[in-house]
N, C-alpha and C positions, 0 to 999 in steps of 0.2 A: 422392557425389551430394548429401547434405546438405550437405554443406558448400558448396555451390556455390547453394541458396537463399538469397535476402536476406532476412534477418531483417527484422520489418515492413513487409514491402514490400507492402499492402492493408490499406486500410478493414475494421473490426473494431466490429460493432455488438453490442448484449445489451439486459435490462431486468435491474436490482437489485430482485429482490422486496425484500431484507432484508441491511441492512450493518452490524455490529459496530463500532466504532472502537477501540481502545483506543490514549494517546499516550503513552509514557513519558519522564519528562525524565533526561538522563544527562549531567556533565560536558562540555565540550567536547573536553577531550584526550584525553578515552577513545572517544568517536565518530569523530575525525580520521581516527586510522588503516583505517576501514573505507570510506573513502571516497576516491576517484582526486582528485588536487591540482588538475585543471581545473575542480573544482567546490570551492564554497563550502558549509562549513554554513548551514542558517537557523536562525540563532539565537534564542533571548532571552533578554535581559539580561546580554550578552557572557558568559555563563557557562554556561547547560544548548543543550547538545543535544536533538535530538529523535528517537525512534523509535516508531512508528505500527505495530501489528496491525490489518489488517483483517481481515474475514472478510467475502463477499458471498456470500451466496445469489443465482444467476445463472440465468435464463431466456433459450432463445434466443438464445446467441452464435453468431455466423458473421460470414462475409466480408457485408461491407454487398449484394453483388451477388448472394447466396444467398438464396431464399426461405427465410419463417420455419419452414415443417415441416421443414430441415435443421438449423437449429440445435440446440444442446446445453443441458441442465437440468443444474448442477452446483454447485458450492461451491468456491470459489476464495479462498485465503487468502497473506496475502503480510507480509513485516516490513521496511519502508520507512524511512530517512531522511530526514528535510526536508532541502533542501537549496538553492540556489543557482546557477546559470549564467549568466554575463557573456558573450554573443556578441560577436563578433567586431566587429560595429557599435557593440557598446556598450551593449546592452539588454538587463535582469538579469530574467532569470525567475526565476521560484519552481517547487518540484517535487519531486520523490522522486529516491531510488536503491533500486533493489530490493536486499537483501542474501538474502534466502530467500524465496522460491514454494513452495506447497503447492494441491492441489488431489483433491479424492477423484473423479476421473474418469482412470481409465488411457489413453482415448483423449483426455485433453486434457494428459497429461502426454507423452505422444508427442506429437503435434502441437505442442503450446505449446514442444518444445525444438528442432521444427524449426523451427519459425516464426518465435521471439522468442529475446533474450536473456534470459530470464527465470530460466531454469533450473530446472525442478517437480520437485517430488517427490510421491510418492504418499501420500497419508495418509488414515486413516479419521474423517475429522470430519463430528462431529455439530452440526447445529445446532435446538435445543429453545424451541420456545417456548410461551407463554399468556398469558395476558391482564396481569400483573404481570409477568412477564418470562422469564428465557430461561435456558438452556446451552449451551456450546459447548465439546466436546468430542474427543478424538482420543489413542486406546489408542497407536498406532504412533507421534506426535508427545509424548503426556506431557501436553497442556495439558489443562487444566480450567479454565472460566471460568463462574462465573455474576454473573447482573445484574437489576436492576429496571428495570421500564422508566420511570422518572422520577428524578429529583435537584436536589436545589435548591441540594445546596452541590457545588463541588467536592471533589475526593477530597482528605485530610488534609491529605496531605505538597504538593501540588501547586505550582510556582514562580508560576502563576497568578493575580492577584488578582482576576479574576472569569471568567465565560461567558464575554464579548464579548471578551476577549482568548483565551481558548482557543480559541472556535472558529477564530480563524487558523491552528490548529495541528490539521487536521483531516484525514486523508487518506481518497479519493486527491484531489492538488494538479492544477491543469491539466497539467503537465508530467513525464514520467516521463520517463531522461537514464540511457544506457548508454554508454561508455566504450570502445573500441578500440583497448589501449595501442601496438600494432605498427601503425596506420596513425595514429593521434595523431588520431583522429576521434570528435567526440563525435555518439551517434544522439540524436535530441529527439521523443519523442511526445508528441505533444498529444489531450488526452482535452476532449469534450466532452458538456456533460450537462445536463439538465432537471430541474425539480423538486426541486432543492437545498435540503432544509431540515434539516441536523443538528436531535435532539433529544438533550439532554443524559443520561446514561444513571448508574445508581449499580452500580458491580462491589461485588459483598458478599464473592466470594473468590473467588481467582485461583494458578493457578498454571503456569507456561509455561517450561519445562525450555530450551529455546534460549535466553530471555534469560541467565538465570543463566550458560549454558556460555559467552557475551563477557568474562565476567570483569571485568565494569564494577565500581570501587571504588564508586559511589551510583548508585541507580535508583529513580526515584518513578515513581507513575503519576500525570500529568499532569490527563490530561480521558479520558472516556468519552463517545460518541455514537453516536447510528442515525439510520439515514436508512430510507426506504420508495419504495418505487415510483418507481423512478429512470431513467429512458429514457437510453443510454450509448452513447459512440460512441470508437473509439480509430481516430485517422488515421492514414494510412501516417507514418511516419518520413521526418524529411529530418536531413540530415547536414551537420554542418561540421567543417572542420578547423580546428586549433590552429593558430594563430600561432607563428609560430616565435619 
């Protein structure tokens, strides 16, 4: 009977009290392979790839048709690639590919894997904060993150030469882009959102046990941001197929 649900098939609203960014830049040819060939990396500077942690503190998710006292309070974390999509017509979006979901809610780890391609897993994260800044944390995942809440330079190693180019590399992008290799169909959600204002963020020390297990030969981190109070809306899914 699961299997017979359409994945995104309804309107999906929330509010982001509180979102994490973190981007890292990694080679091109070590990212390639985690990604289906109908999509493009988003690059820069034909050489680093990109892969994006978020973490959101989430208020009030539900089907857009559901009153707000049904919605869900939870913590929703996810490890994205920037990526690429050329339709069929010819018009290239920008957007993610989900590689790992995490989320400390058991009822939205059932749900989210009937719902979505997402695929959750359960995890204990914390997320800490104060007036300087924060933790983010998770015993059953290994990460450990903290940060200040301001920065003026980027982080060291960064491919970056300033802000205003990092923040193009911010997630999440309007488009998030699952893949259906046996029907050669790619799904396209389009996220919609208010009150978009990254603030650059400084991580003092980090550490996040999935990155390392991709076995990428170089990995920087990129840029750091948060966002607050953010009104969210994820539409149903519409689908096109491949060209032959």
């Amino acid at each position: 009977m699961v299997n017979l649900i359409p994945k995104h098939s309804f309107e999906v609203k929330a509010h982001f009290e509180k979102a994490i960014m973190l981007t890292f830049a990694v080679p091109k040819e070590d990212v390639l392979p985690l990604i289906p060939s109908c999509l493009e990396l988003d690059d820069y500077d034909n050489k680093w790839g990109f892969i994006t942690l978020a973490f959101v503190k989430t208020k009030d998710l539900r089907p857009v048709r559901f009153p707000k006292f049904m919605g869900s309070d939870l913590i929703l974390s996810g490890y994205r690639i920037f990526v690429k999509y050329k339709e069929n017509g010819g018009r290239c979006l920008r957007g993610i590919y989900i590689i790992k979901s995490e989320t400390d809610s058991l009822k939205m780890k059932l749900m989210g894997n009937i719902l979505t391609h997402y695929n959750y897993s359960f995890s204990d994260i914390e997320l800490n904060q104060d007036l300087k800044g924060g933790r983010i944390k998770s015993t059953k995942a290994g990460f450990d993150i903290q940060y200040e809440n301001y920065s003026e330079n980027l982080p060291s190693d960064s491919p970056f030469p300033d802000w205003k180019i990092a923040r193009k590399f911010v997630g999440p992008l309007p488009n998030t882009f699952s893949y259906n290799e046996e029907k050669k169909e790619v799904l396209i959600i389009r996220g919609r959102r208010g009150n978009w204002n990254p603030k650059p963020i400084k991580i003092t020390e980090y550490t996040i046990p999935f990155l390392g297990d991709l076995n990428f030969s170089k990995i920087k981190l990129a840029n750091a941001f948060q966002i607050e109070d953010v009104p969210y809306m994820w539409d149903k899914a519409r689908k096109e197929k491949l060209n032959e």
